[in-house]
VOVEX-129549 format. One record per residue (C-alpha): x, y, z. Coordinates in steps of 0.001 Angstrom, whole numbers, plus 500000, padded with zeros to 6 digits. Example, Ala and Ser with C-alpha at 12.3 -4.5 7.8 and 13.67 -1.06 7.14 Angstrom:
<recs>
+--------+--------+--------+
|     xx |     yy |     zz |
+--------+--------+--------+
| 512300 | 495500 | 507800 |
| 513670 | 498940 | 507140 |
+--------+--------+--------+
</recs>
This chain:
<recs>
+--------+--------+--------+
|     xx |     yy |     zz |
+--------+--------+--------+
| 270913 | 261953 | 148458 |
| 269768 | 263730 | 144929 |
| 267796 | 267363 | 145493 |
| 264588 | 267054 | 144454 |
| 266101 | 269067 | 141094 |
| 267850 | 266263 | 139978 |
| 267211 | 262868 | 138470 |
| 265020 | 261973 | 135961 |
| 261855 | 262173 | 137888 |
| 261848 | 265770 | 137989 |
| 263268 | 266205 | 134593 |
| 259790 | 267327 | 133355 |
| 259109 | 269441 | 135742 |
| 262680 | 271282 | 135114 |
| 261754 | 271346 | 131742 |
| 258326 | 273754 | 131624 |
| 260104 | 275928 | 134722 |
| 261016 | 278922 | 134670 |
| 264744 | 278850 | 134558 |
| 265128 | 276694 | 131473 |
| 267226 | 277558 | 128423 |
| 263935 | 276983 | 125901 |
| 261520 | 278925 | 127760 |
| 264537 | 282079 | 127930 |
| 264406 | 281408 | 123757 |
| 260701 | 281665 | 123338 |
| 260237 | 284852 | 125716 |
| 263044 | 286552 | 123373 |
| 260845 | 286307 | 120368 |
| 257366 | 286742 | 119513 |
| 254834 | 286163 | 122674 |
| 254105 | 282627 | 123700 |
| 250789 | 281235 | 122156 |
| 249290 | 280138 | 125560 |
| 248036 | 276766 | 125994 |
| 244545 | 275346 | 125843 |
| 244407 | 274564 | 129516 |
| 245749 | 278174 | 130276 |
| 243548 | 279618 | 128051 |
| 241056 | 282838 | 130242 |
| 237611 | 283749 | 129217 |
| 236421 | 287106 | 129291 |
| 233087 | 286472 | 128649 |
| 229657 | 288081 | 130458 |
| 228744 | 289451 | 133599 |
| 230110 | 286954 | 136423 |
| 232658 | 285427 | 134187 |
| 235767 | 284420 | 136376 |
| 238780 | 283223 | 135503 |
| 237622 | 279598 | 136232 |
| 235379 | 279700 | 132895 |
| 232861 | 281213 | 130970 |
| 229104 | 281314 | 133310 |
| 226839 | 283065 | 130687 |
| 227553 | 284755 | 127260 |
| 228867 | 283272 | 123565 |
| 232664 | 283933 | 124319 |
| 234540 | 287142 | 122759 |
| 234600 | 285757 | 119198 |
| 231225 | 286095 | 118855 |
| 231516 | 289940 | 119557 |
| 233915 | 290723 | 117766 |
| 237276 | 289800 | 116898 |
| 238605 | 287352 | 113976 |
| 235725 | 285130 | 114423 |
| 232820 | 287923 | 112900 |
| 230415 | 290506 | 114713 |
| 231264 | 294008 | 115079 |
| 235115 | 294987 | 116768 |
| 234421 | 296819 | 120388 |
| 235624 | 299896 | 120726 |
| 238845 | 299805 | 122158 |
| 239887 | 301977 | 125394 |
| 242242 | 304881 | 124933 |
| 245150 | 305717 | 122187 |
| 244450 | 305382 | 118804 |
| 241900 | 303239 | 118371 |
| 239587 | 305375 | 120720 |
| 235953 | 305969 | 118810 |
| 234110 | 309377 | 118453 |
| 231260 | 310030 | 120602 |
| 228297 | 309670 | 118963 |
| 226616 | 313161 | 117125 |
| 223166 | 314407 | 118801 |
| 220278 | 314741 | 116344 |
| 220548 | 318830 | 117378 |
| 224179 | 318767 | 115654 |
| 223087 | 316683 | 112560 |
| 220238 | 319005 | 112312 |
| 222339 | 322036 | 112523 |
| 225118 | 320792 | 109695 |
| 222411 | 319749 | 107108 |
| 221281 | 323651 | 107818 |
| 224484 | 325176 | 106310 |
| 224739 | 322917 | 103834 |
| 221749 | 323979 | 102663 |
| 222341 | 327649 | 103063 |
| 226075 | 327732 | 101152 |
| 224490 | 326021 | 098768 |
| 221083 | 327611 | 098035 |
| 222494 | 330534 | 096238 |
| 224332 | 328800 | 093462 |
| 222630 | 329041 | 089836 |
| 221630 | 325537 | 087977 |
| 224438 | 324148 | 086355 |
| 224100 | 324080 | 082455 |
| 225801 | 320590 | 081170 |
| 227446 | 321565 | 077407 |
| 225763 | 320451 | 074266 |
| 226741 | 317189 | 072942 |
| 227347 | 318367 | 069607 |
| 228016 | 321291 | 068001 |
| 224854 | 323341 | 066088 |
| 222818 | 321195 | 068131 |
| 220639 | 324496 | 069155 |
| 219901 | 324181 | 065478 |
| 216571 | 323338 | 063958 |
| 215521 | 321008 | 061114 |
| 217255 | 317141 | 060598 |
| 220813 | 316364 | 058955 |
| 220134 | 316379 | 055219 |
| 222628 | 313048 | 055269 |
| 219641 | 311463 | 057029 |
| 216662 | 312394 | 055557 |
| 218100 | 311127 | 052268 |
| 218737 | 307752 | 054213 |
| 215077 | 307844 | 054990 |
| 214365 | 308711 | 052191 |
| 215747 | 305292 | 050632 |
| 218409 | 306639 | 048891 |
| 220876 | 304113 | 050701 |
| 222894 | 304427 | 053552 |
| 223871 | 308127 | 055568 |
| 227762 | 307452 | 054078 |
| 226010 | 306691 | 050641 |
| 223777 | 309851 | 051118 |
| 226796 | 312079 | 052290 |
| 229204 | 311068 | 048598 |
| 225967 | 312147 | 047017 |
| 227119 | 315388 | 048989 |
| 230198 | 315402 | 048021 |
| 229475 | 314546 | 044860 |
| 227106 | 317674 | 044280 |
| 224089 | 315963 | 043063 |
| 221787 | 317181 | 046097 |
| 220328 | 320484 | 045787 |
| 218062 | 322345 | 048398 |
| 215621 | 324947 | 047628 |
| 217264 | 325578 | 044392 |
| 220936 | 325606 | 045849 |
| 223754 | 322686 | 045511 |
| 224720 | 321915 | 048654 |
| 228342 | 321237 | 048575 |
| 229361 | 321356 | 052460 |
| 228308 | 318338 | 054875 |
| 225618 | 318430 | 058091 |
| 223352 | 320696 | 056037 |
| 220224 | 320698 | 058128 |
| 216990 | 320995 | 056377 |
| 212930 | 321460 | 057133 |
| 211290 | 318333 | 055503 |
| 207764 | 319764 | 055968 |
| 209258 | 322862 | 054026 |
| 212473 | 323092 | 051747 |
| 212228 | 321302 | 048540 |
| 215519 | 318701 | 048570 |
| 216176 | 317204 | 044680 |
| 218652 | 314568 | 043455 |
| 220219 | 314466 | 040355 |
| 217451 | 317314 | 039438 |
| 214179 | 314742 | 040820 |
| 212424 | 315711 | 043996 |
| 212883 | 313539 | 047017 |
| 209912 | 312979 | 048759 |
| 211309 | 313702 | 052349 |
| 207708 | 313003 | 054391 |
| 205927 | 309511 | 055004 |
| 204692 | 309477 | 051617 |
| 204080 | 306033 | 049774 |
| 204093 | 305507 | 046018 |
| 202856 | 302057 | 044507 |
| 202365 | 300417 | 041141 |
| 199612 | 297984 | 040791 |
| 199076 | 295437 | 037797 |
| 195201 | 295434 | 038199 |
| 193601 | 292549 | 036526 |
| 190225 | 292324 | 034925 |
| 187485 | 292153 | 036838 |
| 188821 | 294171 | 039631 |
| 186540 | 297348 | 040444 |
| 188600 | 300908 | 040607 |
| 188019 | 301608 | 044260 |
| 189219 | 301118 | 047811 |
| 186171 | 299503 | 048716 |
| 183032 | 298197 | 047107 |
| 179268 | 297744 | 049179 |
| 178118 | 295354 | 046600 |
| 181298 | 292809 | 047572 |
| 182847 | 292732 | 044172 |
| 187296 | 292584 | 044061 |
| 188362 | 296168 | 044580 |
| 191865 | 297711 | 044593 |
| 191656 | 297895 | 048476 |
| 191925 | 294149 | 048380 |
| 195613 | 294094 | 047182 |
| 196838 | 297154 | 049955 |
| 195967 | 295479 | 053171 |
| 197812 | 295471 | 056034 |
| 199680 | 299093 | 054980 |
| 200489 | 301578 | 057209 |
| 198849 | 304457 | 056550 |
| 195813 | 304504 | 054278 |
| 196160 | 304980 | 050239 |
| 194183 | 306124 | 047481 |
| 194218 | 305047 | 043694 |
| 195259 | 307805 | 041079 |
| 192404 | 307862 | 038298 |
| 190675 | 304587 | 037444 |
| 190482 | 301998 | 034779 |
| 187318 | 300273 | 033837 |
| 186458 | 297217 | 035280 |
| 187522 | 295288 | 032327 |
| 190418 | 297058 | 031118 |
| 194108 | 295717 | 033000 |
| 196939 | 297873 | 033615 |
| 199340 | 300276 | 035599 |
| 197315 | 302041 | 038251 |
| 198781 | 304096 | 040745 |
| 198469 | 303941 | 044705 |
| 199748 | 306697 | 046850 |
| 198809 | 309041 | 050418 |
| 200011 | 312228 | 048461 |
| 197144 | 314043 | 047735 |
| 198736 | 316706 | 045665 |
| 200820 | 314397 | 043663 |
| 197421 | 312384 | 042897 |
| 195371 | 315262 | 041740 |
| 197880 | 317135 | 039607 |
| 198594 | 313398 | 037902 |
| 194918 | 313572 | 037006 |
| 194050 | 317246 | 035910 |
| 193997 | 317776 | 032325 |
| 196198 | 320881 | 032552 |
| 199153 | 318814 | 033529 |
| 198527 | 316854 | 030468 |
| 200082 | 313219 | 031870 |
| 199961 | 310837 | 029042 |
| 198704 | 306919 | 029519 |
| 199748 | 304683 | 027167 |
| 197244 | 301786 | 026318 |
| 197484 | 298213 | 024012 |
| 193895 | 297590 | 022542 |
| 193215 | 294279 | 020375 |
| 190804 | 294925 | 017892 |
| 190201 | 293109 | 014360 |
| 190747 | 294405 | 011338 |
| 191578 | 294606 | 008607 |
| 192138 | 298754 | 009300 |
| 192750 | 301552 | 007012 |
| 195758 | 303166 | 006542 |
| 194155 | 306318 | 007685 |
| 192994 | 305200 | 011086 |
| 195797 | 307208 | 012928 |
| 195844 | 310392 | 011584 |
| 192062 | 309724 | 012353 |
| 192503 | 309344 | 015844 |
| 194911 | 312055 | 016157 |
| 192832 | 314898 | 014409 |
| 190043 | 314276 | 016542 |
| 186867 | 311499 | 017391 |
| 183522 | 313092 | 017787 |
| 182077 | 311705 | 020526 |
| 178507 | 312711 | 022356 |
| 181101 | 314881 | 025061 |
| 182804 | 316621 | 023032 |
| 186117 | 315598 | 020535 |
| 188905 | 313042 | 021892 |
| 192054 | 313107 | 020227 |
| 195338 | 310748 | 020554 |
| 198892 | 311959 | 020957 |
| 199976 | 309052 | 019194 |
| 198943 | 305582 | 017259 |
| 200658 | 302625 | 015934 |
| 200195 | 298905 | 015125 |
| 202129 | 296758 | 017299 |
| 201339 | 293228 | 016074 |
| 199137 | 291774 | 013663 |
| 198303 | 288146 | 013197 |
| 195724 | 287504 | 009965 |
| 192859 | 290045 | 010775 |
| 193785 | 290318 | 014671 |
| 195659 | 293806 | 015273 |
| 197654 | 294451 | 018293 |
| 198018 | 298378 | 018347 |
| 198970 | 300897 | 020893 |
| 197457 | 304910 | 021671 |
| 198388 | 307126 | 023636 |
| 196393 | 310447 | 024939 |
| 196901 | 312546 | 027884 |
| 193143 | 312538 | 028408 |
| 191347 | 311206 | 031170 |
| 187557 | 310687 | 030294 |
| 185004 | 307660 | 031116 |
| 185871 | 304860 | 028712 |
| 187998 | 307138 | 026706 |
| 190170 | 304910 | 024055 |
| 186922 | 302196 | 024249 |
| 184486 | 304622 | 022955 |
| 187197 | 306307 | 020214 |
| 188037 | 303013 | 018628 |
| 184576 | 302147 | 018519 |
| 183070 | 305308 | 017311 |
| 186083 | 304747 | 014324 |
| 184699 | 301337 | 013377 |
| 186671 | 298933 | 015455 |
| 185315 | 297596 | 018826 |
| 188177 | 296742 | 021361 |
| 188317 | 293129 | 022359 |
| 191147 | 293514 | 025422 |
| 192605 | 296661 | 026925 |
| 195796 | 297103 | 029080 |
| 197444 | 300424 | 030174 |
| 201219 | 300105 | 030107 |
| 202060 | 302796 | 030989 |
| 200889 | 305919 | 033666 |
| 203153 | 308984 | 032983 |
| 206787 | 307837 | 033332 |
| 205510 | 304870 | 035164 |
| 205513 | 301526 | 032678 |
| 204440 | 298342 | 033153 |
| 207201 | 296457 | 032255 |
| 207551 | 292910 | 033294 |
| 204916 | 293260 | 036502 |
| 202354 | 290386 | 036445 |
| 199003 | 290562 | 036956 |
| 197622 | 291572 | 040696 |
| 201082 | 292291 | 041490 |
| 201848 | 295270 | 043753 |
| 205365 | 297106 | 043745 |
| 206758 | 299963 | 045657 |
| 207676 | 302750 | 043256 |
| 211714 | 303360 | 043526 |
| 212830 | 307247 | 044388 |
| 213909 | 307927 | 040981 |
| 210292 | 306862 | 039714 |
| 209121 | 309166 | 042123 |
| 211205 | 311897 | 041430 |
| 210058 | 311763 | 037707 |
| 206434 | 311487 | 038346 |
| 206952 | 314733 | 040394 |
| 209073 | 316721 | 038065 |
| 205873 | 316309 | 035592 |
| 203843 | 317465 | 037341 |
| 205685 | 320245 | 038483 |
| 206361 | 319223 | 042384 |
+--------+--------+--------+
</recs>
């Protein structure tokens, strides 16, 4: 008779014992992964080794699953016992006190000469519309910018734009928000900002600007031509005081036929009921049968001026257009058309007047 060992019935039960050669492998290595039904639960208060009786299981407090790790028990992955509010109180209190004596900490200046006053001179040309700050620094280089008298030949030049006088090429730059324009005033169009009575007014054709302008001088209603806009007060009453002497240049069409004599006439001197009014200069520009196209100019400023001189000489003027205002001409600019003065245009209108 076979033990109870032997024979196939028992082979399976030899098999997961204790003594066999696989089981002796598996113990060698890594430990065994235990089996679900020899799986233990170690979960809540009253769990027994028979199963779970309250609770989530481990995973959900911790472990690979999520949830926060317990603290382990002893050796290395022992935790710290918590701090008391006394002891946090107490370490904030030093800190404070080793570090209460210690001065402000001054952070260094992000560029050098930055304790400096005034703006780059580089970049109030660029403001100034003379192109880009590289454009403005060759003119640097190139030593056509001068400041209060002085070439400036090295770069980063600071400069005072409410104060120091900067010049290009000799002509002033206007360095503050200052605003030079040109009209083409038509006929018809009153010489002020605004009019009570309704009428078209030079303040028609500058809406929308940012800051408010003011005309130089004025033209009579009827008579077309340059006319000049600006917010520089200065500028605007030097350009109009006699001892600066600005010439205007204006085309009258009258009908002749004239005398030969008619422009030393106007140059030695018109008696009119204010007083003499003499021109700088006369000439006939274009003449078509007994239609003359001539030209005058006189640095004078008075109501009606080259209107009442032509007339008092004999020869009532049938259309009048001022082409030019100073170094300011009228060039190809239609009628009611506004234009920004350029720098250079500027520069010369201050240089005559001594700015």
């Amino acid at each position: 008779m076979r033990s109870s060992g032997s024979g196939k019935s028992g082979g399976r039960g030899n098999y997961r014992g204790a003594g066999n050669d696989r089981d002796q492998k598996q113990g060698q290595g890594r430990p065994r992964k235990p089996r679900p039904e020899e799986r233990r639960y170690d979960v809540g208060p009253g769990a027994t080794k028979d199963g779970p009786k309250s609770g989530r299981g481990g995973a959900a407090r911790g472990g690979a699953k999520g949830g926060p790790k317990q603290p382990q028990q002893g050796g290395r992955g022992r935790t710290a016992p918590a701090r008391s509010r006394e002891y946090e109180a107490r370490a904030e209190e030093r800190n404070r006190e080793r570090y209460a004596g210690k001065k402000d900490i001054k952070l260094p200046k992000t560029f050098p000469g930055a304790e400096q006053e005034g703006e780059r001179l580089q970049k109030v040309l660029a403001r100034a519309g003379y192109g880009s700050r590289r454009a403005c620094e060759e003119l640097i280089e190139q030593a056509r910018v001068e400041v209060n008298g002085e070439i400036v030949l090295e770069q980063g030049r600071r400069v005072d734009p409410e104060k120091d006088e900067v010049k290009v090429d000799g002509l002033t730059v206007a360095t503050q928000s200052y605003q030079f324009f040109s009209l083409n005033k038509p006929a018809g169009v009153v010489s002020t900002m605004e009019d009570p009575e309704g009428r078209q007014c030079l303040g028609d054709y500058v809406t929308n600007r940012e800051t408010r302008l003011f005309h130089v001088g004025r033209l009579d209603t009827e008579t077309e031509g340059v006319i000049l806009l600006t917010n520089h007060g200065e500028l605007a009453h030097r350009l109009t005081h006699p001892r600066y002497g600005v010439k205007k240049t204006y085309l009258a069409a009258i009908v002749g036929p004239i005398p030969r004599d008619l422009g030393k006439r106007l140059k030695d001197g018109i008696q009119l009921e204010d007083g003499y009014a003499r021109a700088d200069h006369f000439r006939v520009v274009e003449q078509t049968g007994k239609n003359y196209l001539v030209e005058v100019t006189l640095h004078e400023g008075r109501k009606h001026i080259v209107r009442r001189m032509l007339a008092e000489a004999g020869f009532p003027v049938d259309k009048l257009v001022r082409t030019a205002f100073g170094p300011i001409t009228l060039g190809d600019q239609k009628s009611g058309w506004l234009r920004r003065l350029s720098n250079t245009e500027v520069g010369m209108l201050m240089k005559e007047v001594d700015l």
